[in-house]
N, C-alpha and C positions, 0 to 999 in steps of 0.2 A: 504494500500500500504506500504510493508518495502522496504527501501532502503537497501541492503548489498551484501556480496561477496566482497573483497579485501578492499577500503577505499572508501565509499559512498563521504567521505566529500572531496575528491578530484577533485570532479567533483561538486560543488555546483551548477555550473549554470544549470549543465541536472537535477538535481534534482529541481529545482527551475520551469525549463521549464514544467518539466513533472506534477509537481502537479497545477503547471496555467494552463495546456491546460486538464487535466483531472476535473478539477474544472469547466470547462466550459463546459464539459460533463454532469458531476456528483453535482456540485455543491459540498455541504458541507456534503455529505451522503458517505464520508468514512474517513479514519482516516489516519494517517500516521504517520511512523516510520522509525526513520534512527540509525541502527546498526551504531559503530564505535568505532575505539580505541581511539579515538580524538587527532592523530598523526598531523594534518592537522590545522594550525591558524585558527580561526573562526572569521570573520569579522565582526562586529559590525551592520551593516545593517544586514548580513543576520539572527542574533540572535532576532532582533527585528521581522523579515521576520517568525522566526519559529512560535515565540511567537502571534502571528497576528494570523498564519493559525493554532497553536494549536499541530505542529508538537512532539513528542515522542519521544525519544533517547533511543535508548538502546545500553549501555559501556560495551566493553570488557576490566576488570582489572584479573589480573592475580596474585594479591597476594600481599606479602611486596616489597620495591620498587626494591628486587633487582630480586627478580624474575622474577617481569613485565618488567623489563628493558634486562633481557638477553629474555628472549620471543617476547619481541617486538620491536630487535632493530635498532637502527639508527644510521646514521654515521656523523649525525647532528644534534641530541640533544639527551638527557636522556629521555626514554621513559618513567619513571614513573614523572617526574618533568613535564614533558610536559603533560601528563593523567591528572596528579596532578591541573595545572594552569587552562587547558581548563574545567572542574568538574566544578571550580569556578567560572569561566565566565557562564556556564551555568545556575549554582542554580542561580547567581545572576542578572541573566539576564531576572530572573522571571519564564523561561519555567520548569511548573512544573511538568512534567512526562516524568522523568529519573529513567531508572531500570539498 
């Protein structure tokens, strides 16, 4: 199952729902991945929530910061500084398969 199309991590609770009730279908016999540009805070439960069910990330980065930041931008924070923080919450959050 991938998550993407616009910002997956914007909606964390449908993503959350959908792999709970697909898990009680399927159990543990599929995988999943959530595309993102990691524009979106990532809350500390749910980073432990990934790492539990094994969940996959795959980041869109765009290059040195200034590119990624006029590609991906915002009117409320720097898009490569915020790429940049969220990386690190993730590598350090244990969840190991980020491409």
């Amino acid at each position: 199952l991938e998550f993407q199309g616009g910002e997956a991590l914007l909606r964390i609770d449908f993503v959350v729902e959908t792999v709970a009730a697909l898990r009680k279908i399927r159990g543990q016999s599929f995988s999943v991945v959530i595309t993102s540009a990691l524009g979106p805070d990532l809350p500390e439960e749910f980073l432990v929530w990934c790492k539990k069910e094994g969940i996959a990330f795959s980041v869109s980065f765009d290059g040195i910061p200034e590119i990624h930041s006029a590609h991906r931008k915002s009117n409320f924070f720097d898009s490569f500084s915020r790429f940049s923080s969220q990386l690190e919450r993730l590598k350090s959050s244990g969840i190991n398969e980020i491409g």
